[in-house]
N, C-alpha and C positions, 0 to 999 in steps of 0.2 A: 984687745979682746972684745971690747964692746962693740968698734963696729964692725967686727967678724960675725958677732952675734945677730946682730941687726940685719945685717945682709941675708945672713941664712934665713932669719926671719919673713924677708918678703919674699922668699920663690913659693912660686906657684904650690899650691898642694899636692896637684897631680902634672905634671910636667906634658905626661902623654895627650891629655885632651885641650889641645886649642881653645881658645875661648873665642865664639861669634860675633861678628863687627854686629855694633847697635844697627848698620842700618839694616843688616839681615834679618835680625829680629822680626824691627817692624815688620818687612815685608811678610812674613809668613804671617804674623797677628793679624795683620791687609788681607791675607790670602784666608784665612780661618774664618774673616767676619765675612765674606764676599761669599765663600761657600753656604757658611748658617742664610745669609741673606736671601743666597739662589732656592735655598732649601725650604726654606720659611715661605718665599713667593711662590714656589712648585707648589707647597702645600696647601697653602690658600689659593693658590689657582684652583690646585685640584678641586677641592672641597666647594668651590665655587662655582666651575664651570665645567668639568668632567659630570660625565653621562651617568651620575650616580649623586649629582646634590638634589634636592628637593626641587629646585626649580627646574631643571633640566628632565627629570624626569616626571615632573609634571607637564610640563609643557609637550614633552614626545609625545605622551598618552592622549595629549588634549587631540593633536593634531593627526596622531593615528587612527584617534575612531570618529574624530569631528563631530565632537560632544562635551559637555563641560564635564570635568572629572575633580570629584571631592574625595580627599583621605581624614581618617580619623586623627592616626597617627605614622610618624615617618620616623625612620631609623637607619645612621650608614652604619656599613660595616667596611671593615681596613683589612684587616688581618684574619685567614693569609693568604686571601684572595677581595680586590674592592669590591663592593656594591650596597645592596639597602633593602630593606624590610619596609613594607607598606602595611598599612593593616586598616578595613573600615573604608576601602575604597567603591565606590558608586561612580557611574558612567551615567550623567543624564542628556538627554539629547527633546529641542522640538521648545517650544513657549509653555508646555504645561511640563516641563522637566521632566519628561517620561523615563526613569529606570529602564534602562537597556543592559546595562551589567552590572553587578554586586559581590564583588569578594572578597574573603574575610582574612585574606591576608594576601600577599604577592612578594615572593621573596626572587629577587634581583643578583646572580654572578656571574663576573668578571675576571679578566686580568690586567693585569699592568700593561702591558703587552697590548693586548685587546682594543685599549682605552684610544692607544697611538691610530689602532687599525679600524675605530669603528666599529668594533666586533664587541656584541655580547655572547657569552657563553651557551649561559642557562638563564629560563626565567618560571616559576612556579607559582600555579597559581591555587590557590586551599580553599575549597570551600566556596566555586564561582559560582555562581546563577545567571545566565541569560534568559532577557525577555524578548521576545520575540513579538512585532505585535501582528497584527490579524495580515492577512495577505492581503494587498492594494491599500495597504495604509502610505502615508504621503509622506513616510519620512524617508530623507534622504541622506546620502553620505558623501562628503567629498573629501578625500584624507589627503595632507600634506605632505611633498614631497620627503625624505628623507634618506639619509648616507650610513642610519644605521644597521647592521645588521646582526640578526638575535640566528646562534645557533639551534636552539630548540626552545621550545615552548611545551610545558609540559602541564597539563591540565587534570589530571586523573579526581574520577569524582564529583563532576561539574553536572549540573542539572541545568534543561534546555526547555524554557515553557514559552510556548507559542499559543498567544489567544484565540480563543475561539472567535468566529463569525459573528456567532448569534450568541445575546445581551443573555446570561443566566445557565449560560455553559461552558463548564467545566475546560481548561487549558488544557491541550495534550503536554504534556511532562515526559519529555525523554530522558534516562539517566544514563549518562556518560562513563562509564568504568574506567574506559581507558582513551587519552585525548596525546597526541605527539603532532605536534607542527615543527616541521624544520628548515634549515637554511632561508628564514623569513627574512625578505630585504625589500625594498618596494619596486614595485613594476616589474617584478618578476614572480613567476610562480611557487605557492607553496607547497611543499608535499605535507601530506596528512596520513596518521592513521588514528583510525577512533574503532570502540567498540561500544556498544550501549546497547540498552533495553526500547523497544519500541514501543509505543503505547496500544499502537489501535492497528492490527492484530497486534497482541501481546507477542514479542518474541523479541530474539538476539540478534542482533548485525553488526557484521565487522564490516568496513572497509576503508580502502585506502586509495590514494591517488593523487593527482594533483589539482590546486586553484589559484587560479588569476591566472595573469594580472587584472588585479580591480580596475576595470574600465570606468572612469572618472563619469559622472552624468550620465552612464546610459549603463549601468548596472546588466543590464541583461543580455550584453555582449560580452560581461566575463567568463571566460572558459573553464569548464569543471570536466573533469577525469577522473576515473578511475575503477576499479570491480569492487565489488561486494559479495556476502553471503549472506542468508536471511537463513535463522533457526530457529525451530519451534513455535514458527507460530499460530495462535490458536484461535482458528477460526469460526468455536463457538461463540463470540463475542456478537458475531450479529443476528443470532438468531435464528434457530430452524434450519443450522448447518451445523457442520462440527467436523476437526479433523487437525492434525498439527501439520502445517505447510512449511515446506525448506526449499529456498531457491538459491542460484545465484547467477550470477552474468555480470556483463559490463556497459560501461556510460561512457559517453564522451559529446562534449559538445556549448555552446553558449548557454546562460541560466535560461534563456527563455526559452531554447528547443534544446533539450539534451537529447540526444540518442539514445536511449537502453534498448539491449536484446539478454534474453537470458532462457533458462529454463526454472520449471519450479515441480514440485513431487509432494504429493500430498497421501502417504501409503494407506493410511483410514480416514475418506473424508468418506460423507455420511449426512444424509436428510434427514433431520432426526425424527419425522414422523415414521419414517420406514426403518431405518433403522439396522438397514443393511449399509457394510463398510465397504469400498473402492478403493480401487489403487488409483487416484488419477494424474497423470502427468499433463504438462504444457509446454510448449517453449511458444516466446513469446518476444515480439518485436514492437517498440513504443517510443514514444517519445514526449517528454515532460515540459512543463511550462512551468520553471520553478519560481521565477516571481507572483504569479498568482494562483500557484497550485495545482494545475490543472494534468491532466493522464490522457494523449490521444493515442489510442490502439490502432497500430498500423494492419498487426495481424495478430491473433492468440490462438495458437491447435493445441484443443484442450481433449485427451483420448482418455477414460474409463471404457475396459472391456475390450470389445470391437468396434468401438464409438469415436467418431472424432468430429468434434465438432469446433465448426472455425468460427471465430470471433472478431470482428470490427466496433471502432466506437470510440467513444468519451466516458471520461467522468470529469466532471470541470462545474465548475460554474456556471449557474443560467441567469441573466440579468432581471432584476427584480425579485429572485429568490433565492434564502439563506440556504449555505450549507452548498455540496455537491451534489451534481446528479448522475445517474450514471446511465448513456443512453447508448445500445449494445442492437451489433443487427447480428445473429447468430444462424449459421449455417450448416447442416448435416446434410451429406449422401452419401448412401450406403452405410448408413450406421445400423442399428437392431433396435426393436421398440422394448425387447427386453431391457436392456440396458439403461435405458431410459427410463421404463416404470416402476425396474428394480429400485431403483433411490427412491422410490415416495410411499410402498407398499411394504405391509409389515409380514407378508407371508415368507417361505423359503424362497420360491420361483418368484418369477414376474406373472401375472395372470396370462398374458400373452406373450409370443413372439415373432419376429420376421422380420426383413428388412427397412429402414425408416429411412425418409426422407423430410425435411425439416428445413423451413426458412421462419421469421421469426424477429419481431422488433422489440426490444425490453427498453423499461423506461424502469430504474431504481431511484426514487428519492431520498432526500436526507432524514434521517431522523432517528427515534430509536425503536421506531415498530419493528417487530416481527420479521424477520426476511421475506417470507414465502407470503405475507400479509399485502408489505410495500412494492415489491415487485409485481410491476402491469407488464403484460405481454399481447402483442396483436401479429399474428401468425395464420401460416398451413402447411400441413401435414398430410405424407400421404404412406401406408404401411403395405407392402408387397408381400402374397403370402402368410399372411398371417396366420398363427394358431392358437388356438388358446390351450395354457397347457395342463390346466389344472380338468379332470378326466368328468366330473362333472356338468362343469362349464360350455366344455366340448362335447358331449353327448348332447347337451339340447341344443346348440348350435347346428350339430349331426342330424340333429329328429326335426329342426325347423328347416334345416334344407332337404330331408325326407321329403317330408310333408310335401315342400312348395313343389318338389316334382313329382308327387302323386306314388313314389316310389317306396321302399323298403327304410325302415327306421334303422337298419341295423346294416348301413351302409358303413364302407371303412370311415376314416376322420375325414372329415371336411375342411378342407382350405376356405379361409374369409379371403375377399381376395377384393382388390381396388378402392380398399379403407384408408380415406379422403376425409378432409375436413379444413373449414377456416375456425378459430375460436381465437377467446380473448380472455383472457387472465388478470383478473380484481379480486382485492381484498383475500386471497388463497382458493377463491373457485371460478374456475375455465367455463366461460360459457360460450358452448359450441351452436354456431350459427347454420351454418351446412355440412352436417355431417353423412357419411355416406358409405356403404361397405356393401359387397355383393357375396354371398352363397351361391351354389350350383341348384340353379332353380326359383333364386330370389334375389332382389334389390330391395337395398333400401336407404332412405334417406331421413335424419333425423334432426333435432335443434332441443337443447336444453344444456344444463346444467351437470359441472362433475368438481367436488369440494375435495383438494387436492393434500386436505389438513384430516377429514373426517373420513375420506375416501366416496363420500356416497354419493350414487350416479342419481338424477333425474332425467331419461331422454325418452323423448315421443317424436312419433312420427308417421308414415305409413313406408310400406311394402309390397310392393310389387309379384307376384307370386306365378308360378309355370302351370299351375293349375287351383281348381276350386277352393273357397278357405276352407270348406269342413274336412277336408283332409289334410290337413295342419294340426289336427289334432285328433285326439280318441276320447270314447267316454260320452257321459251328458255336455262336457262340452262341445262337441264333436256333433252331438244332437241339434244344439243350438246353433251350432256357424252353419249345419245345413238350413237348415230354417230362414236363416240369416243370409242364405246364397243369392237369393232374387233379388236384394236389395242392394249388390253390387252390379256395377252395370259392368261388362263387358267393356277391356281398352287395350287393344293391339294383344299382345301376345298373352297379357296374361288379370290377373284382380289385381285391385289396389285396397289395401287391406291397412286398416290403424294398426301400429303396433309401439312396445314400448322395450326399454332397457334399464331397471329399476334393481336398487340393493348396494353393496359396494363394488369396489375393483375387485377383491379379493372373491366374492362371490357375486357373480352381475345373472340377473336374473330376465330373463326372455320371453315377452310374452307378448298375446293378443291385449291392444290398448280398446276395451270395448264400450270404454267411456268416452270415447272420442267420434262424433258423429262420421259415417263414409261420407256425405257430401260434402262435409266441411274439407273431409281430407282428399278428397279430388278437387274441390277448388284450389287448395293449398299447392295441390301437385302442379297442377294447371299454371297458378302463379311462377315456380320454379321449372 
């Protein structure tokens, strides 16, 4: 019985479950520590040499803007997607460590997945500042090849201050609403869309397009593309003009010669001494110098009214002096003088009207006078027809060409007709060198002064006349210019008689200038 017992004793517990040879064991124990092992070096690799440790992703940045780059603080993240948190980072570039970027945080994701392909996802940046420094500064950029590639870049909120020229002014600050870079990889182009605030006209612009590839050493054979729109922008800003202007068009071409054509619409622009609103439109054909700033006008047809006037030029840079200038050769035929004087005069009408003719060289400097102050203009001008339309004005214009033909005051209106002139435009008043306009029965020719801010005329001159001067007038005046008749001499068809154009535009006032000696003004003639 006892060893019946004992034998029962030693079977198995469970009979059904085989027990594993020792050397099976080990091998799985082998196989367990060889996984944790592969798992443990994946990990420290990871954490070490994946596009999301501290050193890797410092060193990308260094080499992508070719500038030394400091963080405050670094942070990875694993779960549930890899990557890392920046924060307190600055881009310095140049021997005086010049701040070129600043943001206050840059949050970095990934995949698993991604890490294999080179591929980042997303990258975000909070709170960025770019500095931008003056145009023809010497710093340059040479960015290092790379295999990585970021699918967006997402910047919303970024502010873009670019320095002034000149020592004691103010940076233009653009602010960046809305900033998307995509499929960024190197040597290949980016697409972009941004939208922001413009500083100087104040106003809104979206656009989008493509840039690069960043041409290594000659920057200004990278290719930029793309359209835009410009809203609201407000062109009181410089003074003596006013009106909200909206354009849009497109670009395309190397940073140093971009292409733009576009149009622009400005429905109340407006001289604000006159005070009358415009619809004016342009379309306009140009092309940019974006490394150092500069705008060469191929062509600009800029129409108010029945007016179109075409524009050539610059605004760039002149060497030796701060700031832009802007040097404009401008050209009317067949425009209307109405149209023209309408923007500077504060009545309903233009004082005048008829057809204009206008060639015209403007020089605008930089600064922050006055529009109508800093703009110099050297021109001529000639008006076909003209009338004046205010019924006053044209009555004694009516009674002076009476007069000169000895005829009836109370003839129909009088057409001015072959009004001519060179003048020149400083500090807001035109001063007219050869001015010159004919009546039925009279000529004349003038030189003086018209303040284009105050309106008020000074011209003298003489006039040529179809008969005697005392019939130019009535009255004791009339008494005296007979009196006065012998002391004109006789010259071809008709007297040469001083005369003047005195008061404003709005009211210009026509008369005998009898302060002005006759000999002096037949020498004068004589001269011309």
């Amino acid at each position: 019985m006892a060893s019946t017992t004992s034998i029962a004793a030693k079977k198995p517990a469970n009979p059904d479950r085989p027990s594993r040879p020792p050397f099976l064991r080990r091998w799985m124990i082998g196989l367990i520590v060889l996984v944790g092992a592969i798992l443990l070096f994946a990990v420290l690799a990871y954490i070490r040499i994946s596009p999301f440790s501290e050193r890797s992703v410092l060193q990308n940045l260094t080499e992508a803007s070719d500038s030394v780059v400091t963080i405050r603080s670094f942070r990875r993240t694993h779960f549930p997607s890899p990557g890392c948190v920046l924060e307190g980072i600055e881009f310095h570039k140049g021997q005086n460590r010049f701040t070129i970027i600043a943001i206050d945080k840059l949050v970095i994701k990934g995949t698993y997945l991604g890490i294999l392909r080179h591929h980042i996802d997303h990258i975000k940046a909070v709170g960025a500042h770019i500095f931008i420094p003056p145009f023809g500064s010497d710093l340059t950029f040479n960015t290092e090849h790379s295999n990585i590639v970021v699918d967006e870049i997402i910047a919303n909120g970024t502010q873009v201050e670019v320095a002034a020229e000149e020592q004691g002014k103010k940076p233009l600050l653009f602010d960046v609403h809305d900033a998307l870079l995509t499929d960024v990889r190197w040597a290949s182009p980016i697409h972009y869309q941004l939208k922001f605030h413009n500083p100087n006209p104040p106003g809104e612009i979206d656009v989008k397009g493509d840039f690069g590839a960043w041409t290594t050493g000659h920057p200004g054979d990278t290719p930029l593309s793309g359209e835009f729109s410009f809203d609201k922008a407000d062109l009181s800003v410089y003074g003596g003009i006013a009106g909200l202007l909206s354009s849009e068009g497109k670009f395309d071409g190397p940073l140093k010669h971009i292409h733009i054509t576009g149009t622009t619409d400005t429905p109340d622009f407006e001289v604000q001494s006159g005070g009358h609103k415009v619809d004016l439109k342009s379309q306009f054909d140009a092309f940019v110098d974006a490394i150092h700033g500069d705008t060469f006008l191929n062509r600009v047809d800029a129409k108010f009214g029945r007016t179109t006037v075409i524009t050539e030029g610059s605004i760039a840079g002149t060497q030796g002096q701060k700031g832009k200038s802007a040097l404009l050769h401008l050209t009317t035929r067949r425009g209307r003088i109405e149209d023209v004087l309408g923007l500077f005069v504060s009545t309903p009408r233009s004082p005048m009207s008829g057809e204009l003719y206008l060639t015209s060289k403007a020089d605008i400097s930089p600064g922050d006078e006055e529009f109508l102050r800093k703009v110099r203009m050297n021109g001529s001008f000639g008006v076909d027809a003209g009338k004046f339309t205010q019924s006053e004005t044209q009555k004694d214009v009516d009674a002076l060409s009476a007069g000169a033909r000895g005829g009836n005051k109370e003839d129909p209106e009088t057409v001015v007709t072959d009004l001519t002139g060179q003048v020149a435009l400083v500090g807001g008043v035109a001063q007219f060198s050869d001015l010159s306009f004919g009546v039925p029965g009279a000529n004349a020719r003038l030189h003086g002064t018209y303040d284009i801010l105050n309106h008020r005329i000074d011209l003298h001159g003489h006039m040529r006349v179809d008969t005697k001067i005392s019939k130019t007038s009535t009255g004791f005046k009339s008494f005296l210019l007979k009196v006065m008749d012998p002391i004109f001499k006789k010259k071809k068809k008709g007297e040469i008689v001083p005369v003047h154009i005195l008061g404003t535009y709005e009211k210009p006032q026509f008369g005998l200038d009898l302060t002005q000696p006759a000999d002096q003004n037949q020498n004068s003639s004589k001269k011309k």
